[in-house]
C-alpha positions as CSV (number, residue, x, y, z in Angstrom):
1,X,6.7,-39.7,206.1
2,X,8.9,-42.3,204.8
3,X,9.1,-46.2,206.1
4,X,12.4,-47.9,206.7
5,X,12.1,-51.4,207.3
6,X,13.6,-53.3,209.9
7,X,15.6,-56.7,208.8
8,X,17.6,-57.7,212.2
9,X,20.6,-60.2,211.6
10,X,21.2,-60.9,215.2
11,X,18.9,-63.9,216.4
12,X,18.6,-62.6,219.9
13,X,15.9,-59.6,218.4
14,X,12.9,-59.4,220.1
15,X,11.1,-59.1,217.0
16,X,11.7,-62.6,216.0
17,X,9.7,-62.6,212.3
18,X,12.0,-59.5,211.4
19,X,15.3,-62.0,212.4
20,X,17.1,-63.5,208.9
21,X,20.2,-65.9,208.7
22,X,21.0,-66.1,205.7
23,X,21.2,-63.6,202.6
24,X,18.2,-65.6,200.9
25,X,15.9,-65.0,203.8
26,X,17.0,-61.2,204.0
27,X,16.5,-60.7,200.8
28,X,13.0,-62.1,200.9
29,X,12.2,-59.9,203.7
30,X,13.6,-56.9,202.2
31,X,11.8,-57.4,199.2
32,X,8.8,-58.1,200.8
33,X,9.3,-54.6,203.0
34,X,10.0,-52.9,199.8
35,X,7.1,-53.9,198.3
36,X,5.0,-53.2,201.8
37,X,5.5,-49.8,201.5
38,X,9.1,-49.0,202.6
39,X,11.1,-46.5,201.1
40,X,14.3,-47.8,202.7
41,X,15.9,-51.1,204.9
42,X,17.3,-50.4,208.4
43,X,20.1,-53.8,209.1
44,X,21.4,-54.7,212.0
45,X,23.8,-57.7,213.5
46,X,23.7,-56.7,217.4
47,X,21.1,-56.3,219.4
48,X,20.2,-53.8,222.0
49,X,17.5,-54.7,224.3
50,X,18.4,-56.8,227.7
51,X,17.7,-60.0,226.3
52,X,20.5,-59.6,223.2
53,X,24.3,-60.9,224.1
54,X,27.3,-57.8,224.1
55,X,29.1,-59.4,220.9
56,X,32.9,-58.3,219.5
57,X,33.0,-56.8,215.9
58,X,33.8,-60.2,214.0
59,X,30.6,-61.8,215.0
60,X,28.8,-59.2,214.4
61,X,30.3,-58.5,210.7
62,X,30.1,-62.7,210.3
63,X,26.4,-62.0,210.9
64,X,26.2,-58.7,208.4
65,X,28.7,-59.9,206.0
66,X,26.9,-60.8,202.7
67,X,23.4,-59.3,203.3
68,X,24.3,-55.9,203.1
69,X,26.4,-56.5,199.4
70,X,23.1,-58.2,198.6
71,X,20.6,-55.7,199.9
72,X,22.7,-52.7,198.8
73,X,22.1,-54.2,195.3
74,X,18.7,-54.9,196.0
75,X,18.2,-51.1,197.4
76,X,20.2,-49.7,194.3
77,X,17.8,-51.2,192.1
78,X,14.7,-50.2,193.7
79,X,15.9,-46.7,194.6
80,X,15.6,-47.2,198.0
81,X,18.2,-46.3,201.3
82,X,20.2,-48.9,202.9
83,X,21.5,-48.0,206.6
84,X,23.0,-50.1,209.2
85,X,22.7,-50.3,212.7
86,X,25.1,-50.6,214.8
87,X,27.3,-48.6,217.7
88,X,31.0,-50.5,216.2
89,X,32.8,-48.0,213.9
90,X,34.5,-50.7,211.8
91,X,31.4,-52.2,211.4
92,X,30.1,-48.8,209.8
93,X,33.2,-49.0,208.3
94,X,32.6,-52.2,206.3
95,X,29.0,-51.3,205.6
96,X,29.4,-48.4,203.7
97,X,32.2,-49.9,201.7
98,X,29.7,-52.8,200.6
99,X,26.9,-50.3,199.7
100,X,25.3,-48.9,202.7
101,X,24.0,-45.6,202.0
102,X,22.9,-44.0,205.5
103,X,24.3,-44.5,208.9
104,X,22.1,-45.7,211.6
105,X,24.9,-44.4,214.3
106,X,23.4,-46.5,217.7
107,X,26.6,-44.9,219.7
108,X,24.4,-41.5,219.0
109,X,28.0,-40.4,217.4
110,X,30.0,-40.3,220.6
111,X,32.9,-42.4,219.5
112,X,35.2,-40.6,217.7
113,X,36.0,-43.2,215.9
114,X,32.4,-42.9,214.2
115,X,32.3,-39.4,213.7
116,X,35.4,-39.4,211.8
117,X,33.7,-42.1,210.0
118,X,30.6,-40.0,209.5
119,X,32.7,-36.8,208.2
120,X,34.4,-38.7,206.1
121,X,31.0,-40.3,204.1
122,X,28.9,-38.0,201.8
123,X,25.1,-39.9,203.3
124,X,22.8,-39.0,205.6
125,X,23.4,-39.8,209.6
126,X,20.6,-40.6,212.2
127,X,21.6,-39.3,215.5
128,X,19.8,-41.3,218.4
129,X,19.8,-40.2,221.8
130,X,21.5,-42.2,223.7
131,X,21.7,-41.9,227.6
132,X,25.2,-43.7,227.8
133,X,28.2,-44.3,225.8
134,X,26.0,-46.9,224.0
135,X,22.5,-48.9,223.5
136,X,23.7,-51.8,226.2
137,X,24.7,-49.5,228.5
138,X,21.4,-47.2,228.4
139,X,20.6,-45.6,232.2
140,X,17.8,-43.6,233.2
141,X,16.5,-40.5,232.4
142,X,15.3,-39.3,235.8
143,X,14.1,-35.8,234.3
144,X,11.5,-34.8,232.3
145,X,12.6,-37.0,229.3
146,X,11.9,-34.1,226.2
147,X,14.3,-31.8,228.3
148,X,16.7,-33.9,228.9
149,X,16.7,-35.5,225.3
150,X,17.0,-31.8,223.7
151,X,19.5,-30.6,225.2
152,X,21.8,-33.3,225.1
153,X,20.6,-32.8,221.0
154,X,21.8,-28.6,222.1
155,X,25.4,-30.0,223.5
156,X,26.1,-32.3,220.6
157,X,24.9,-30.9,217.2
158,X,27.5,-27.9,217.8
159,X,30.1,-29.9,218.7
160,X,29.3,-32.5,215.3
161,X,29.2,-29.5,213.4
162,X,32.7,-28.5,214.8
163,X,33.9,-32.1,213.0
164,X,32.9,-30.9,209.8
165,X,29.8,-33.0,209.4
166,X,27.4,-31.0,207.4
167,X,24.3,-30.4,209.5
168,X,22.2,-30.7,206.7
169,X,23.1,-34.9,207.0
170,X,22.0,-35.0,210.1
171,X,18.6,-36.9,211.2
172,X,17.4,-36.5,214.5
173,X,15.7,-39.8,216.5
174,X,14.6,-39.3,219.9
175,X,16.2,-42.8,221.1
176,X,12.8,-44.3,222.6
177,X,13.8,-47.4,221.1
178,X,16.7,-48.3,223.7
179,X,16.3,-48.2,227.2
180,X,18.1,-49.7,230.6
181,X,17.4,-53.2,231.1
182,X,15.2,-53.0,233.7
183,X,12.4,-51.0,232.8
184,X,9.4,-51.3,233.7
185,X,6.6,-51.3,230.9
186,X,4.5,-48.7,232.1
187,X,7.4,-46.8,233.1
188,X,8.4,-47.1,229.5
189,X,5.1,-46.4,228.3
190,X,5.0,-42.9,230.1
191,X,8.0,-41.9,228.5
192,X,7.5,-42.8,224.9
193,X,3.9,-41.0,225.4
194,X,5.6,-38.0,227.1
195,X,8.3,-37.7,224.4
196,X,5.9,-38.8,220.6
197,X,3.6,-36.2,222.2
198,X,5.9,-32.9,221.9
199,X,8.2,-33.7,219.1
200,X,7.6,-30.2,218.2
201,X,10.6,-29.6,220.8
202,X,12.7,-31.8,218.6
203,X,11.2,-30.4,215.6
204,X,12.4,-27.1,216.7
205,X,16.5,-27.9,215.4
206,X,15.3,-27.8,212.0
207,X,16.3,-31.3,211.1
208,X,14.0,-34.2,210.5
209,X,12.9,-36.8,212.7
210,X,13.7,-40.6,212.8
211,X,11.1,-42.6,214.9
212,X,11.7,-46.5,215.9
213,X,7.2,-46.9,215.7
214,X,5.9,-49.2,218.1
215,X,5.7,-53.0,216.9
216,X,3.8,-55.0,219.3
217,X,-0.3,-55.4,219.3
218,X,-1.2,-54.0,222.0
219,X,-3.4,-51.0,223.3
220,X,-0.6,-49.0,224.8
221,X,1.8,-49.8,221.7
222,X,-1.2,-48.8,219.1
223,X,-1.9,-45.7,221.0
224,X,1.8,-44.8,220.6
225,X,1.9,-45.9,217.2
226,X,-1.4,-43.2,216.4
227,X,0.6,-40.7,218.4
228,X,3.4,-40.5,216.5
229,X,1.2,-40.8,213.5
230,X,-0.2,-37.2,214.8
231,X,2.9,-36.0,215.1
232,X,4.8,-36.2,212.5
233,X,8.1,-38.0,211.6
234,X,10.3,-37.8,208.6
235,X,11.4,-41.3,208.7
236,X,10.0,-44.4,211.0
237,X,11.8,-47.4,211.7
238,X,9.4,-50.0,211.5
239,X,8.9,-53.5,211.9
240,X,5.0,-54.1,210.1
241,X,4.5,-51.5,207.6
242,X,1.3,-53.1,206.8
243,X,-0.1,-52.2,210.8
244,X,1.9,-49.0,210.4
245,X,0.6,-48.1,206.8
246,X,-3.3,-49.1,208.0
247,X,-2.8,-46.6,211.2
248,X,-1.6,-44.2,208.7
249,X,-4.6,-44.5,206.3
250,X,-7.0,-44.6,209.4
251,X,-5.2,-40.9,210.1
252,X,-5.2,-39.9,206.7
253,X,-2.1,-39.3,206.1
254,X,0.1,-40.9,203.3
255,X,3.4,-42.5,203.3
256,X,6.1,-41.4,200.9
257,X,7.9,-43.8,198.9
């Protein structure tokens, strides 16, 4: 299990302590992730949730634009991955030509614009489910959510392959960190619980697993946390790798750096 840790550019994130504006303060976080534990930085410029403003590509890159040259050098140094998150092609775009070395595709690759993108780069892709053409426009699952979430992961990893992306690039993330905008909590809760619980089903494509680990201290969001502990993941997003590290410990299990 490897930790990528979360540094969010755009100053409408819920997780406000993970929020940087400047390259000093990113690279301060970064460093202190790195050093936390992580094996890898997650960046992103636009947020997802309700409470984060649909922005156009130049704000977004003004927001970007000289922490990722930064933390690409940063990364290189300390062997770690660099990905960006974000749905905006040329964003990706710009990314990978300042150093990124993943892509944290939040469209789930839909666009074609980002797929082209994707067969075009040599580095690994995470692949989010996303129930909509992108995180802001997020609707219900009204299914059973591991059903619904593999096989839309059936219908689009044949046609991805089609493009030419190697399969073996691909990482797999359940999308339980976006959602509609008016979701209940314990709506929410149910589903996260229903999907962390059988990621075997997801397990079952033969690709590893991206998780976005619960954050907030609560019960509900520690129980969560231990459950996808239990389960297994390749790769978790992660906001706290010290709470996420002393779950890990409390489960025995270690992280990989």
């Amino acid at each position: 299990m490897r930790l990528h840790g979360v540094i969010n550019a755009s100053p409408d994130s819920l997780a406000d302590f993970s929020v940087t504006t400047t390259v000093e303060s990113a690279v301060a976080r970064a460093c202190e992730l790195l050093d936390g534990g992580c094996a890898g930085i997650d960046l992103g410029g636009a947020g997802s949730t309700q409470f984060a403003a649909r922005v156009d590509i130049e704000i977004e890159w003004a927001r970007l634009d000289g922490k990722v040259q930064a933390l690409a050098g940063l990364c290189r140094d300390r062997g770690a991955a660099l990905s960006v998150d974000s749905w905006q092609p040329e964003i990706m775009r710009r990314a990978l030509e300042c150093g990124a070395t993943m892509i944290n595709a939040a469209d789930g690759l839909q666009n074609p614009a980002m797929v082209r993108l994707a067969v075009e780069q040599d580095v690994p892709v995470v692949v989010p489910f996303v129930w909509g053409t992108d995180p802001k426009a997020s609707r219900h699952v009204t299914g059973d959510p591991v059903e619904t979430i593999c096989a839309w992961f059936r219908r689009s990893l044949p046609r991805l392959e089609g493009t030419g992306i190697e399969r073996h690039r691909l990482i797999l993330d359940p999308g339980t960190g976006f959602g509609p905008p008016d979701w209940e909590w314990a709506d929410r809760y149910r589903y996260q619980k229903r999907v962390y619980e059988d990621l075997d089903a997801l397990r079952a494509f033969g690709l590893p697993i991206y998780l976005p680990l619960p954050w907030k201290e609560t019960d509900q969001h520690d129980e969560l946390l231990e459950i996808c502990i239990r389960s297994g993941f390749d790769y978790g997003r992660c906001h706290r790798p010290d709470r996420v590290l002393a779950a890990m410990r409390r489960a025995g299990v270690v992280a990989e750096s």
